[in-house]
C-alpha positions in Angstrom: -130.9 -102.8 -15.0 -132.2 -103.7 -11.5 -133.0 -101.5 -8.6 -130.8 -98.1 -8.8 -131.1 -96.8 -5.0 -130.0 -93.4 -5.4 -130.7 -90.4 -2.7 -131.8 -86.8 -4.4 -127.9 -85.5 -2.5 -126.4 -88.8 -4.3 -127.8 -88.0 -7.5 -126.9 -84.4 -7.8 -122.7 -85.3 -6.4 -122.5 -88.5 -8.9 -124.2 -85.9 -11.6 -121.8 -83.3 -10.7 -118.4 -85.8 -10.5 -120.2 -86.5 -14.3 -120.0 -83.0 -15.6 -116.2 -81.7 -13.8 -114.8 -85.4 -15.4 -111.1 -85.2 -13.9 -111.7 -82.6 -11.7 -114.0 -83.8 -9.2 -112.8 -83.8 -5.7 -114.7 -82.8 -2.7 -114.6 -79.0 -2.9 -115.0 -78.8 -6.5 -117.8 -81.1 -6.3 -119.2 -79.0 -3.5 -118.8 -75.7 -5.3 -120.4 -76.8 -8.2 -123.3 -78.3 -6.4 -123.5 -74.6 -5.0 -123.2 -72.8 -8.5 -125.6 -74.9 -10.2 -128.3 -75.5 -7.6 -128.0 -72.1 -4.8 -127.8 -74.8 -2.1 -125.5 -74.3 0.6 -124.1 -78.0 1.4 -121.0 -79.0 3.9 -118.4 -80.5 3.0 -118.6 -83.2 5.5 -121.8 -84.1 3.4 -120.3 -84.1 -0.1 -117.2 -86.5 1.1 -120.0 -88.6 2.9 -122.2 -89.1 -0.2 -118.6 -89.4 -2.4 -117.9 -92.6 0.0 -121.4 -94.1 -0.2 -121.2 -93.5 -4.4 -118.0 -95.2 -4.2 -119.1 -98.2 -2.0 -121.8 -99.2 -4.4 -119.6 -99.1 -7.0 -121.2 -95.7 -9.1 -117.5 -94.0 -8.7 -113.7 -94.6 -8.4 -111.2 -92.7 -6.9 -107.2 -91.9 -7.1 -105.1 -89.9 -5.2 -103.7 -87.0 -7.0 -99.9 -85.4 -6.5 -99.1 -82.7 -3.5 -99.5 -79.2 -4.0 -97.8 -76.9 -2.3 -100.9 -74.3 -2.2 -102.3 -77.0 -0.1 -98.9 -77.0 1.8 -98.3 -80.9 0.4 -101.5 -82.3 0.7 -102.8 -84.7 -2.4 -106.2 -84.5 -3.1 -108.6 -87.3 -3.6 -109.8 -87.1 -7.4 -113.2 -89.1 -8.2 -114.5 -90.7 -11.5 -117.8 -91.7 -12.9 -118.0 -95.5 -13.4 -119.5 -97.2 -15.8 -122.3 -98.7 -13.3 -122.9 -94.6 -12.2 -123.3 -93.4 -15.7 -125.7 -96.3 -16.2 -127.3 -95.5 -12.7 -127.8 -91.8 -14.0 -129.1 -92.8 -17.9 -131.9 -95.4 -15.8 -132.9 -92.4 -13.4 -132.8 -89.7 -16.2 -135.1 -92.4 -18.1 -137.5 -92.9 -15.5 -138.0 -89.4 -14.2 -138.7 -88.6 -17.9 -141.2 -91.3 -18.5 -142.9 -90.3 -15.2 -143.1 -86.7 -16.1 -144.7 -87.5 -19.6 -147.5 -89.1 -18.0 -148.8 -86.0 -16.7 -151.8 -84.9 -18.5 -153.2 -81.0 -18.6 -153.8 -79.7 -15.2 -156.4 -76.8 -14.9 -155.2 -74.7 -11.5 -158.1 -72.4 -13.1 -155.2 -69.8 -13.7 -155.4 -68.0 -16.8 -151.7 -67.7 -18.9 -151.0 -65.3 -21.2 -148.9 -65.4 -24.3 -145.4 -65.8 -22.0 -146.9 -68.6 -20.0 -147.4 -66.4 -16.3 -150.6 -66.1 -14.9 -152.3 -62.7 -16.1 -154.5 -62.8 -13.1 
């Protein structure tokens, strides 16, 4: 795969528009960014990084029907692509092979049984 140029924000939305599928429009994808992480994001930053995902080809989007709870409104729904999910897999692969290189570390900390510090 070549070069996968992905921001940490970028990573989490296109993981997010992953897990909610067919239900991933701005807000959702916002909420769920705030469920799953505690971070407190804007809007305007989750649409932003929806467009950029979109340019590069790692999602698609549709616009969905009116609702009157949003007093006629359609909402823009986004998709995973095949080129995100493979974007995702090559990152998840990466990060993992980087993280198994780490050898023991000795912080000279002593850790009982439940892995906490008994210092």
């Amino acid at each position: 795969m070549h070069r996968v140029n992905l921001g940490e924000f970028e990573e989490l939305v296109l993981l997010v528009v992953a897990i909610l599928h067919d239900n991933a429009y701005g807000i959702s994808v916002m909420e769920e960014i705030e469920s799953q992480t505690g971070r407190k994001i804007n809007i305007s930053a989750v649409h932003s990084a929806l467009d950029r995902l979109e340019t590069k080809g790692f999602l698609k989007s549709h616009i969905g029907g009116a609702t009157k709870e949003r007093g006629g409104r359609r909402k823009r729904f986004f998709n995973i692509t095949m080129a995100g999910k493979g974007a995702l897999d090559f990152i998840h692969s990466q990060r993992n092979n980087l993280y198994n290189q780490i050898g023991p570390i000795d912080f000279g900390v002593n850790y009982g049984p439940t892995g906490y510090s008994t210092a």
